[in-house]
C-alpha positions as CSV (number, residue, x, y, z in Angstrom):
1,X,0.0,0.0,0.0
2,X,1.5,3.4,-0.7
3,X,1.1,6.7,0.6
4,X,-1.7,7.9,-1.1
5,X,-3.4,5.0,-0.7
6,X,-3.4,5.1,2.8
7,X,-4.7,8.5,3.0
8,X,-7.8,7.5,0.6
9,X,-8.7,4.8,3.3
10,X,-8.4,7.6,6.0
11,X,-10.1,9.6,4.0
12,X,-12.9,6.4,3.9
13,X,-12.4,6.0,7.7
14,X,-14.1,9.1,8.5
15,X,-17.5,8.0,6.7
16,X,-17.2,4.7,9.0
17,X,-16.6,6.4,12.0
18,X,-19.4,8.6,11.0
19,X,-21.9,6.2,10.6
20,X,-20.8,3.7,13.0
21,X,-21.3,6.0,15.9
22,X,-23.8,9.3,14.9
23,X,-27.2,9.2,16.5
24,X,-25.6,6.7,19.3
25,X,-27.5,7.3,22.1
26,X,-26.2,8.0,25.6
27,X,-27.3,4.9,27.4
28,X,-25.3,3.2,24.6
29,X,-22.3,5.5,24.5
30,X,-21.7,5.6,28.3
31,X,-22.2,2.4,28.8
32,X,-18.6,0.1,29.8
33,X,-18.0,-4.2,29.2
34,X,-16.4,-4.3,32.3
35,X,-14.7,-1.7,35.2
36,X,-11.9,-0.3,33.3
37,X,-12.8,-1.0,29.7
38,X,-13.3,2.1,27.6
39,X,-16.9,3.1,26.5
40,X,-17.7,5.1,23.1
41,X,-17.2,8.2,24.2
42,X,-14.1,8.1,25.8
43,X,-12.9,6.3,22.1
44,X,-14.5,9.1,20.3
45,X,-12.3,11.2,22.7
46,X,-9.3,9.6,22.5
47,X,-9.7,9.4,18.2
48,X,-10.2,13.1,18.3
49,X,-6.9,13.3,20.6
50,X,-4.9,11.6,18.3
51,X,-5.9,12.6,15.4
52,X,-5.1,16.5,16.7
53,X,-2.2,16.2,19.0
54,X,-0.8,12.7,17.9
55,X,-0.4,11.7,14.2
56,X,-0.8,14.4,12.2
57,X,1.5,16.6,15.1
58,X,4.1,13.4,14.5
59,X,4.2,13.7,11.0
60,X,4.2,17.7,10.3
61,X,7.4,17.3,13.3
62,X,9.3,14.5,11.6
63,X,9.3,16.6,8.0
64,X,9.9,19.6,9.4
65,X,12.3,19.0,12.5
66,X,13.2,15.2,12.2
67,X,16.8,15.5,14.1
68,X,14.4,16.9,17.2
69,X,12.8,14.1,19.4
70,X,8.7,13.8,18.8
71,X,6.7,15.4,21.4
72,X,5.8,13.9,24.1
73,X,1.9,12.4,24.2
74,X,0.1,10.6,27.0
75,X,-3.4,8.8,25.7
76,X,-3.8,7.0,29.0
77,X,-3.8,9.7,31.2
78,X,-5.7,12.5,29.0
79,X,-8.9,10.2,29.8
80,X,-8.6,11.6,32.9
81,X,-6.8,14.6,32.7
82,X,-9.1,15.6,29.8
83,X,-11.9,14.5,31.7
84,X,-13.7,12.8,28.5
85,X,-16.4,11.3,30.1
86,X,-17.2,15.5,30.9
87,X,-17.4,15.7,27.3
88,X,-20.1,16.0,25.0
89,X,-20.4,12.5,22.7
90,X,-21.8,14.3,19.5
91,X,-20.2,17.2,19.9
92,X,-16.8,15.2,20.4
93,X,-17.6,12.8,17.5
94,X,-18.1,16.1,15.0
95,X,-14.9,17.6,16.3
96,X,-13.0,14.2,15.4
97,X,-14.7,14.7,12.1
98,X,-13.5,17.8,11.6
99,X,-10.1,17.3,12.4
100,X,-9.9,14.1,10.1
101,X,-11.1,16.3,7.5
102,X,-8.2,19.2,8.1
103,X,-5.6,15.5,8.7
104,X,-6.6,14.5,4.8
105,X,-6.3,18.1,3.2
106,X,-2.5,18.5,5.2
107,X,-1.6,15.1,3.3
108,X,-2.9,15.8,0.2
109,X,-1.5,19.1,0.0
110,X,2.1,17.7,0.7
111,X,4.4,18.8,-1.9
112,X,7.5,15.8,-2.4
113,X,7.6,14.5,1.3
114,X,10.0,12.4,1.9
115,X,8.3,9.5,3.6
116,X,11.7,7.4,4.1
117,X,13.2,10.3,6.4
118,X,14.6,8.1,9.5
119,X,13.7,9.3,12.9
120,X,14.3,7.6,16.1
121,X,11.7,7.2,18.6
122,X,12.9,6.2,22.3
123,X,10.8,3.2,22.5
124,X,10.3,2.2,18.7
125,X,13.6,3.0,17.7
126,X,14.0,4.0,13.9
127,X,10.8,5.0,12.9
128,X,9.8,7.0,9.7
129,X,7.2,8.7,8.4
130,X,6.2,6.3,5.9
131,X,5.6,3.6,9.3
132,X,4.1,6.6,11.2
133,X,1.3,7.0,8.5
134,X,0.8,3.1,8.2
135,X,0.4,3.4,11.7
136,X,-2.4,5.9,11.8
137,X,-4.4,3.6,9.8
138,X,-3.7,0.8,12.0
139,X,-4.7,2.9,14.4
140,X,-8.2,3.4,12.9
141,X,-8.8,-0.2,12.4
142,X,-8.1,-1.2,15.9
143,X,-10.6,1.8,16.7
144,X,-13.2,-0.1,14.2
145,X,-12.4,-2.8,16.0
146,X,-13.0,-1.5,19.4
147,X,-15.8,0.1,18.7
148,X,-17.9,-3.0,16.5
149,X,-17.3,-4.7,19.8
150,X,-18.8,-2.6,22.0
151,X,-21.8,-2.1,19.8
152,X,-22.0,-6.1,19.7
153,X,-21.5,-6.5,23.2
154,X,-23.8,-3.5,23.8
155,X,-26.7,-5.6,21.9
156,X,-26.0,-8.4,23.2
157,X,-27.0,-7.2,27.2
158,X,-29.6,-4.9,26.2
159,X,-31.6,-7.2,23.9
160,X,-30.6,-10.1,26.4
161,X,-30.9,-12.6,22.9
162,X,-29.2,-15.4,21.9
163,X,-26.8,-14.2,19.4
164,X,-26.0,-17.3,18.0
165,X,-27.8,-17.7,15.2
166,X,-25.8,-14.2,14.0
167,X,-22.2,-16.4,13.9
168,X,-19.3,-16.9,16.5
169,X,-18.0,-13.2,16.9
């Protein structure tokens, strides 16, 4: 997969965040698997995190100032220190949006990156931004992930139904 494919399939990603979370109601979006698990809206918080102060921050750093170490993030702690569950879901969920739509026009506006540029991260070691972007899509499929299971398992105690029948998740 190459660059540009990768940002298309961002560029996708934002429709299936869209419509795999708008109109989720609260009960639903605040609701947690198990003590410590993540619900919807602190994902939607975190995506919206990461996609401001994380990847695209990551990348614009290692074109412009790649000899500099990357700034320093902390997605665990900015649940908290954030306060996401404070947060408004839709409102949080457009602002991701947004941002994913300013991430895409950056990319596409880049002018002869160079996407093999090595840059060493303290715990990944070399890294470039060619992995970094890869990365970010990863990202959004684990996030897919994340969130199809909590929908399922979401479903699955409100309806109180035997899911069999659907397939073995």
């Amino acid at each position: 997969m190459n660059q540009t494919s990768i940002i298309k399939e961002l560029l996708k990603n934002k429709g299936v965040f869209q419509n795999l979370l708008q109109g989720t109601i609260e009960e639903q979006y605040t609701w947690r698997p198990d003590e410590g698990k993540w619900c919807l809206l602190e994902v939607i918080c975190h995506l919206y995190d990461e996609e401001k102060d994380d990847f695209r921050v990551r990348l614009k750093h290692c074109f412009r100032t790649p000899e500099l170490p990357l700034p320093a993030i902390h997605p665990t702690e900015w649940v908290s220190e954030r306060k996401y569950m404070d947060r408004d879901f839709d409102t949080m969920l457009d602002k991701f949006l947004h941002e994913r739509v300013l991430s895409i026009e950056w990319l596409s506006d880049l002018q002869s990156p160079n996407w093999k540029e090595v840059h060493l991260h303290p715990k990944f070691g070399i890294m470039t931004p060619e992995m970094l972007l890869a990365n970010w899509l990863a990202h959004d499929y684990l996030h897919i992930r994340q969130i199809l299971k909590l929908k399922y398992s979401y479903l699955k105690k409100d309806s109180k139904a035997d899911l069999s029948y659907a397939g073995e998740w």
